[in-house]
Residue, then its C-alpha position, 0 to 999 in steps of 0.5 A: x312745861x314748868x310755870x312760875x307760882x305767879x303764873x299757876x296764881x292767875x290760871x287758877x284765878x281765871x279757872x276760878x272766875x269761869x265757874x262763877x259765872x252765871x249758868x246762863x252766861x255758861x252755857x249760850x255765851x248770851x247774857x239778859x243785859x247783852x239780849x235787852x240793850x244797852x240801858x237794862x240792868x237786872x232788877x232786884x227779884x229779877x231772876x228765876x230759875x226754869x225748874x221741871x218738876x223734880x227740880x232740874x233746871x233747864x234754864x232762867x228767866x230774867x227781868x231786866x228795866x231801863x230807867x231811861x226809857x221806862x221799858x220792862x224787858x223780859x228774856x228766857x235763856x236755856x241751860x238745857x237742850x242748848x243748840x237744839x231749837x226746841x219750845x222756849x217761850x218768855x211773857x211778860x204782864x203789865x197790871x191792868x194792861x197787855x201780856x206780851x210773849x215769845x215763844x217758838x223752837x228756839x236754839x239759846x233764848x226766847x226774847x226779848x219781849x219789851x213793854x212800857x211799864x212806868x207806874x205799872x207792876x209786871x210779872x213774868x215767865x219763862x217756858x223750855x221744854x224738850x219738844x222740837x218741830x214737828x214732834x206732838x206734844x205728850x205728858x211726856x214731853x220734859x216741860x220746865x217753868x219758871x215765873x214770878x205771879x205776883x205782880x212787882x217792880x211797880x215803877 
């Protein structure tokens, strides 16, 4: 099959555009925005990745806001051990206030945990590891963390 260069143009672009996609949006096909809602939009130091101890990511956490409802909504979406329901878990800390978490054996994403924090700073992290139902616990086991502690967006 012979393609006219138009046609290889726009192959190369699309291939293009699927390999700067987000590593999340990659591999689940789920993205923060498409797990919070309509009306939440990424903030800005937002985004971490999930790190195990020599750096190999097994996915991102991310923080995401609704001006509209005043509401952090926080999610945890794997990168690795994508379909297979293993330990994955997202918390999210108001200053002053509560943590809000969900953790359990999940396939593609911990979340979304939503709390209102209008005037409030927040926190966030995001937990995958390898283990799956049924399996103890060990030094071992892959684990994988990403967090920011400080606390910010303060709005």
């Amino acid at each position: 099959m012979v393609r006219s260069k138009p046609a290889q143009c726009v192959v190369v672009a699309l291939a293009a555009t699927t390999l700067i996609a987000l590593p999340a949006d990659a591999a689940t096909g789920y993205t923060p925005e498409g797990i919070c809602g309509n009306g939440f939009g990424r903030v800005d130091d937002g985004t971490r990745a999930v790190v195990d101890g020599r750096g190999i990511v097994f996915g991102h956490v991310y923080l995401l806001y609704s001006a509209r409802t005043g509401e952090n909504c926080a999610v945890t979406i794997k990168t690795k051990y994508v379909g297979e329901p293993t330990w994955t878990g997202v918390s999210l800390a108001r200053r002053g206030l509560d943590k809000r978490q969900d953790a359990n054996y999940f396939t593609h994403y911990a979340g979304p945990v939503k709390a209102y924090a209008k005037g409030r700073c927040v926190a966030y992290q995001g937990v995958v590891t390898g283990l799956r139902a049924g399996d103890r616990f060990v030094s071992s086991t892959p684990r994988a963390l990403g967090e920011r502690t400080a606390w910010g967006n303060c709005g």
